[in-house]
C-alpha positions as CSV (number, residue, x, y, z in Angstrom):
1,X,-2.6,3.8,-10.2
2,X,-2.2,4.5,-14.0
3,X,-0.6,2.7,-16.5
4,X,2.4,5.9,-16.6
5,X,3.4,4.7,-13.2
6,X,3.1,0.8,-13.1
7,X,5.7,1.5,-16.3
8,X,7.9,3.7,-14.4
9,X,7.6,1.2,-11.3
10,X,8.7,-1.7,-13.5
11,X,11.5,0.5,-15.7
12,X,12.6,1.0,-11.9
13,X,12.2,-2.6,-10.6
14,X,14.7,-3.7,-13.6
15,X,17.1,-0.5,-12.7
16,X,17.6,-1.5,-9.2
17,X,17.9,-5.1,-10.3
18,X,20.4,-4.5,-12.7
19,X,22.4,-2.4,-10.5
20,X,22.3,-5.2,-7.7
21,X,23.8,-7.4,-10.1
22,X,26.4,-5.0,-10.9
23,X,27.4,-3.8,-6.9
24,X,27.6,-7.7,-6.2
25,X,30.5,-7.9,-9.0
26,X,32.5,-5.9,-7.3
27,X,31.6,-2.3,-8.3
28,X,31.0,0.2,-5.9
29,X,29.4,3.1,-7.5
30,X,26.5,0.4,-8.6
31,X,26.2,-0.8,-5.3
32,X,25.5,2.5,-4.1
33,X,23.1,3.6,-6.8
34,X,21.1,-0.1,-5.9
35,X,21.0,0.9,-2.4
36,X,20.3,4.8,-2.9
37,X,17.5,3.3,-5.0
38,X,16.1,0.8,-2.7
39,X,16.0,3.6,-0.2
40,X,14.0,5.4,-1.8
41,X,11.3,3.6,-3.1
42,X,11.0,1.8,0.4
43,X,10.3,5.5,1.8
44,X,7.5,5.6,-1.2
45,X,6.2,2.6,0.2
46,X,6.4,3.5,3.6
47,X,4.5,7.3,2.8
48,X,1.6,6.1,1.0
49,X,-1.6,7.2,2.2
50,X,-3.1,4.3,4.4
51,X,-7.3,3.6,4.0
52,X,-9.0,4.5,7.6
53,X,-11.6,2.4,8.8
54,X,-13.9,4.2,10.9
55,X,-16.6,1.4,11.7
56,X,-16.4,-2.6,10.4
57,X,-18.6,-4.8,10.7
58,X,-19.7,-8.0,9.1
59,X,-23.3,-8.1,7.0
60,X,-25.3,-11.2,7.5
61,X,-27.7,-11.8,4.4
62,X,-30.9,-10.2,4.6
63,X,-29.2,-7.4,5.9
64,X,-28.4,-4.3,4.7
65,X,-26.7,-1.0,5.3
66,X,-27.6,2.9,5.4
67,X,-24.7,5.3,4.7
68,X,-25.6,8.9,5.9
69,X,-23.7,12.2,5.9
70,X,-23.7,14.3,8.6
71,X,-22.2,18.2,7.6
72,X,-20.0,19.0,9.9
73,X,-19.9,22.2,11.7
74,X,-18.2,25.1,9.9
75,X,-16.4,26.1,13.5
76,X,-15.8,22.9,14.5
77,X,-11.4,22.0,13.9
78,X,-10.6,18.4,13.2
């Protein structure tokens, strides 16, 4: 995550906050941009791309670990 986009998140955070503020008041086009808002960066939240774990396991000391590749079969789908 750059320093472009924490910016942008935060310009956003105080957006959204403000217009909060503002719906509670009593006006209705800020409430709706708070809640259009909201909505939308809850689906960015919701659509980020999620690590995958394949194999975990817990090294003891004195252990140690091998990481290999295997190529994978040009006809093979996945």
């Amino acid at each position: 995550m750059g320093l472009r986009s924490e910016l942008s998140e935060f310009r956003l955070g105080r957006l959204i906050n403000a217009s909060w503020s503002r719906g509670r008041n009593g006006s209705g086009v800020w409430f709706g941009l708070a809640t259009v808002l909201t909505t939308l960066r809850l689906m960015r939240h919701l659509s980020r791309r999620k690590q995958r774990s394949v194999f975990r396991q817990e090294l003891r000391p004195g252990e140690s670990l091998r990481i290999k590749h295997l190529p994978r079969d040009i006809d093979e789908k996945s």
